[in-house]
C-alpha positions as CSV (number, residue, x, y, z in Angstrom):
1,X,0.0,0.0,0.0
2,X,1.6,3.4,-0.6
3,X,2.3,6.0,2.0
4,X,-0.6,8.1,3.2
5,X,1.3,11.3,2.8
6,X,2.5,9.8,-1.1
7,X,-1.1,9.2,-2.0
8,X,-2.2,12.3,-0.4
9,X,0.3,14.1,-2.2
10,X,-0.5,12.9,-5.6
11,X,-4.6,13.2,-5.3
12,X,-4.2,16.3,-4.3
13,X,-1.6,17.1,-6.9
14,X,1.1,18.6,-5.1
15,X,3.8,16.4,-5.6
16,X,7.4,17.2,-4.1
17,X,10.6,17.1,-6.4
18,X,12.8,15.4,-4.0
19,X,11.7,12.8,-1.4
20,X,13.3,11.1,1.3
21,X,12.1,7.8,1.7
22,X,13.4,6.4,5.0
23,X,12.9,3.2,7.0
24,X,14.3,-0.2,5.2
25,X,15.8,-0.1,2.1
26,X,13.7,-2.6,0.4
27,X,10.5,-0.9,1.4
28,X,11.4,1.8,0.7
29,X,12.4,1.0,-2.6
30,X,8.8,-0.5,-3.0
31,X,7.2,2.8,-2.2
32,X,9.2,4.4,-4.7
33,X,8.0,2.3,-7.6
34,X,4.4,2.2,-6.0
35,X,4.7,5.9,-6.2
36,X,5.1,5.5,-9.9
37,X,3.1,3.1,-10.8
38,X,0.4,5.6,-8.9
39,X,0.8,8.7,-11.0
40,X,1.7,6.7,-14.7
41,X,-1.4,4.5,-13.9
42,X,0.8,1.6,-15.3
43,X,2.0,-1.7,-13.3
44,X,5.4,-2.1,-15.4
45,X,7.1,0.8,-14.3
46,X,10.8,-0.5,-13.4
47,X,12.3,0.4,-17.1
48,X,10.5,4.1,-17.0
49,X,12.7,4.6,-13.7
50,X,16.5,5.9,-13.5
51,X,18.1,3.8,-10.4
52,X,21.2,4.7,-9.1
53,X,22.7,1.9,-7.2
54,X,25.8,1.9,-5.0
55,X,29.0,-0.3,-6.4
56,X,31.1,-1.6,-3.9
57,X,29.2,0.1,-1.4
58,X,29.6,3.9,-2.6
59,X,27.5,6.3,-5.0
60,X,30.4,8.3,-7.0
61,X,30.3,11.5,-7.3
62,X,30.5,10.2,-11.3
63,X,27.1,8.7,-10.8
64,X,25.3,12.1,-9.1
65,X,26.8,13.7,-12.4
66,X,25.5,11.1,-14.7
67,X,21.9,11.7,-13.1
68,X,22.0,15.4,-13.0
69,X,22.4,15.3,-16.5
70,X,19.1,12.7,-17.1
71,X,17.1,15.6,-14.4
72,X,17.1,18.1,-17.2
73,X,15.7,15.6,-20.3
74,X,12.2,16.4,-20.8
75,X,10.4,13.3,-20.5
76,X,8.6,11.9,-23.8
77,X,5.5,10.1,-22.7
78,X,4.7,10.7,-19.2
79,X,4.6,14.0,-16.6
80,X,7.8,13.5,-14.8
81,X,11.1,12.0,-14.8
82,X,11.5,9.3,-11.7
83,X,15.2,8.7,-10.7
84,X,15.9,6.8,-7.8
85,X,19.6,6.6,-5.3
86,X,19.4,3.5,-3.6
87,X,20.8,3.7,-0.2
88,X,21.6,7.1,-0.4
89,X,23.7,7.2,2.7
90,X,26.5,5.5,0.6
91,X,27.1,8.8,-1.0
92,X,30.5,10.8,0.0
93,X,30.3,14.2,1.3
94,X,32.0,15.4,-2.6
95,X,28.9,13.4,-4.3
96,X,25.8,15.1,-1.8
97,X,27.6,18.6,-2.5
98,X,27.1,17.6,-6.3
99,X,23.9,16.2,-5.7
100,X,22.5,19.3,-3.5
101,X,23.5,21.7,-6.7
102,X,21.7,19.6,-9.0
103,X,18.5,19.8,-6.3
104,X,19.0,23.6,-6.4
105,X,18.1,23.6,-9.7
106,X,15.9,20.5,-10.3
107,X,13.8,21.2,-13.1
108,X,9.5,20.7,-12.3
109,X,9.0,17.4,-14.5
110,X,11.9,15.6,-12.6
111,X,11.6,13.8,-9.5
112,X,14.5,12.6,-7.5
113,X,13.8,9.8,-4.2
114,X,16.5,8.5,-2.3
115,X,16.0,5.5,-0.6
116,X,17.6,5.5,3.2
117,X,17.8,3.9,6.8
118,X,18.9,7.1,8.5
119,X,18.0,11.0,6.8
120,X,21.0,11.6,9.2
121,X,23.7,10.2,7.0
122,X,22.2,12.9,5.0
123,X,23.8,16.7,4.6
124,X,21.1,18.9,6.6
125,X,21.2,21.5,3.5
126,X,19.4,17.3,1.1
127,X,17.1,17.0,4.5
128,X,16.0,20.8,4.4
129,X,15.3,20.6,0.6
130,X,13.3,17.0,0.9
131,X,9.8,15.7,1.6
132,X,10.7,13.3,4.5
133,X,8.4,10.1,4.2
134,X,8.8,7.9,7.0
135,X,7.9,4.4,6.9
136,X,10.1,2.4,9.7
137,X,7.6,0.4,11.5
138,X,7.8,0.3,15.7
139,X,6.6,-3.0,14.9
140,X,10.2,-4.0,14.7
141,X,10.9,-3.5,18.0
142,X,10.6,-5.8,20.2
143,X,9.0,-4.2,23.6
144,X,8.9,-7.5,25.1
145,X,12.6,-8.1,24.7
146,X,14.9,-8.6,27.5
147,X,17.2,-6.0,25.3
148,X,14.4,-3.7,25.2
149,X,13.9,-3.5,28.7
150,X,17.3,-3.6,29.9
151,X,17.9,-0.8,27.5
152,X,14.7,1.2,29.0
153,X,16.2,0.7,32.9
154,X,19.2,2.0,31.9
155,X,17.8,5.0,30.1
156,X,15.5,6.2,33.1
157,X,18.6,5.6,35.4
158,X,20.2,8.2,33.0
159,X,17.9,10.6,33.1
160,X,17.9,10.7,36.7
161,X,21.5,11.4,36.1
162,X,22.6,8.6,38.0
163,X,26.2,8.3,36.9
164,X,27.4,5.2,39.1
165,X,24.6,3.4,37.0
166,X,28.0,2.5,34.9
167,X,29.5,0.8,37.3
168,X,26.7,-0.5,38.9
169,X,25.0,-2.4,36.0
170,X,28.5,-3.6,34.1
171,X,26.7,-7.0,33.9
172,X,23.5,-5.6,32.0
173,X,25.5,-3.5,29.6
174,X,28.0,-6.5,29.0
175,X,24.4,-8.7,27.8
176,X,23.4,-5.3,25.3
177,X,26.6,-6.1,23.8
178,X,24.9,-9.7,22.9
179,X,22.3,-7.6,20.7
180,X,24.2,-4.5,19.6
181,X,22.5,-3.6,16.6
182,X,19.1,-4.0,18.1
183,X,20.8,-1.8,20.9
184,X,21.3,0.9,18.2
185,X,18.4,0.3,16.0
186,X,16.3,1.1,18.9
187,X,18.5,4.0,20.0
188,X,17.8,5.7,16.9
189,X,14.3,5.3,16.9
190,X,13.9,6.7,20.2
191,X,16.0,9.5,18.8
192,X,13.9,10.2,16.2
193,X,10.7,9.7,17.4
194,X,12.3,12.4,19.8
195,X,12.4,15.1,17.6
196,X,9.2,14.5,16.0
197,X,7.6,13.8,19.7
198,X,6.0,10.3,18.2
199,X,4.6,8.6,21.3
200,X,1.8,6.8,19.7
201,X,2.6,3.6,20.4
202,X,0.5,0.8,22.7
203,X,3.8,1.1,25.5
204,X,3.9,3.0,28.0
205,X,7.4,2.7,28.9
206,X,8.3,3.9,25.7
207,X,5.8,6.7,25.3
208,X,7.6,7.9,28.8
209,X,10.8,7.3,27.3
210,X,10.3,9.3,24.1
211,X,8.3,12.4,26.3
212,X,11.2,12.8,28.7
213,X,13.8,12.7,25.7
214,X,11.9,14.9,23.4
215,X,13.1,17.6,26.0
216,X,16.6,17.6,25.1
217,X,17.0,19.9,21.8
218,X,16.4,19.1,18.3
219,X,19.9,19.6,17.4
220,X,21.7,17.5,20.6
221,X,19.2,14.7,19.4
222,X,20.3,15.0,15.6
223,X,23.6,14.9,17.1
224,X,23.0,11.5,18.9
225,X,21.4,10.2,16.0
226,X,24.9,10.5,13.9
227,X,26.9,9.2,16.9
228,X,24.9,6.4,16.6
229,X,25.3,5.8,12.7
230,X,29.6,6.8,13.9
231,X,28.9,3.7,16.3
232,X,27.3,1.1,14.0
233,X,30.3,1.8,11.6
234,X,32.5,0.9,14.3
235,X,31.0,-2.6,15.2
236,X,32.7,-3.5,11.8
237,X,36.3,-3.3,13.3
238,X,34.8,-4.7,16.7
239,X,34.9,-2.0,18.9
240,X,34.6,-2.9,22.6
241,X,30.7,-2.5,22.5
242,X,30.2,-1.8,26.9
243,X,32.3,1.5,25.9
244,X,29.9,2.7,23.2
245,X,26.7,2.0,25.6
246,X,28.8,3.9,28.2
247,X,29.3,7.1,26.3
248,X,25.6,7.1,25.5
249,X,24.6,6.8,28.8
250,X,27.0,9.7,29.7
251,X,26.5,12.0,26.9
252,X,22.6,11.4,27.9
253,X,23.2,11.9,31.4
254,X,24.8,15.2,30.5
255,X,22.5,16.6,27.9
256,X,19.4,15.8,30.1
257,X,20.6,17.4,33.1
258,X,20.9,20.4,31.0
259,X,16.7,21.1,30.3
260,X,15.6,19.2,33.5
């Protein structure tokens, strides 16, 4: 089914030029091409679309040329142009300055998504100039988890500002370590839900979690949220994972105890 806000958009006909589209990448992708199929009325649309896809785990700055130069073709049978950067995170800081130009200038019959798990791997001068669409699912979280709740303890110790809760709990930060993505993936949604102050969900522990760190600034919780993607890159040259829990507990500790 496509996005609410996507199908909103296009009955109402005020489409955005450059989308966002962030949660996984594969359904993300999907929304993308149901997008498409949406305004050309047409199931096959996979060979109407320009996809950029990473190679060996970047987007070149030689690929953001190649599509700025599609952007401005006029497009022959349909409305619009639809190109698509697959996990647009893997693009270098020299390939979102090239891309953010090309947005600058993005002609009215061309529309540009970028497909990502994180808006934050993102230059804030693509995420200013984008229609966000969210579509990560809380679903994916699993509030009955001992990782969940662990993780939960440990937050409201924080924002008590209880800093012995380090030494104190060694042994339930050395069992995160057993689950660190889920640790991180669930850091990041509490982030975001944050800044958006999302506490819609059926748990209460989490709505109380998400009111308390919706306090804490926009920009300190933007700030967190790239720590977190500086983290996950880290767990690739496995990094002592108790230390990275640490420093989050700290650096909430510290930027709570400002706004209490």
């Amino acid at each position: 089914m496509l996005n609410e806000i996507l199908d909103k958009q296009i009955k109402n006909n005020s489409i955005f030029n450059v989308y966002i589209v962030e949660g996984s990448l594969e359904d993300a992708k999907k929304q993308c091409l149901l997008f498409t199929q949406t305004i050309f009325n047409r199931k096959d649309v996979e060979n109407l679309v320009n996809i950029v896809k990473p190679e060996n785990n970047n987007i070149s700055i030689d690929n953001i040329r190649n599509l700025s130069k599609l952007v401005y073709e006029s497009p022959i049978k349909y409305d619009y142009n639809i190109f698509i950067i697959e996990d647009a995170g893997l693009m270098k800081v020299e390939a979102q300055n090239a891309l953010l130009k090309t947005l600058e200038e993005l002609p009215g019959y061309s529309i540009v998504f970028m497909t990502i798990d994180n808006r934050y791997k993102l230059l804030n001068t693509i995420i200013s100039r984008s229609q966000i669409i969210n579509i990560f699912d809380k679903k994916d979280i699993d509030f009955e988890s001992e990782t969940f709740k662990n993780l939960i303890y440990l937050l409201n110790k924080a924002f008590e500002g209880n800093y012995y809760i380090i030494n104190k709990e060694k042994n339930l930060i050395k069992d995160l370590s057993e689950n660190r993505n889920e640790v991180l993936k669930i850091m990041t949604q509490i982030y975001s839900d944050a800044i958006f102050k999302v506490n819609n969900t059926k748990n209460l522990r989490y709505n109380a979690i998400i009111k308390k760190m919706s306090k804490i600034s926009n920009l300190s919780l933007e700030e967190m949220i790239r720590k977190n993607e500086e983290f996950k890159s880290l767990l690739k040259v496995n990094i002592n994972f108790q230390l990275i829990v640490e420093k989050i507990i700290l650096d909430l500790i510290e930027k709570y105890k400002k706004v209490r």
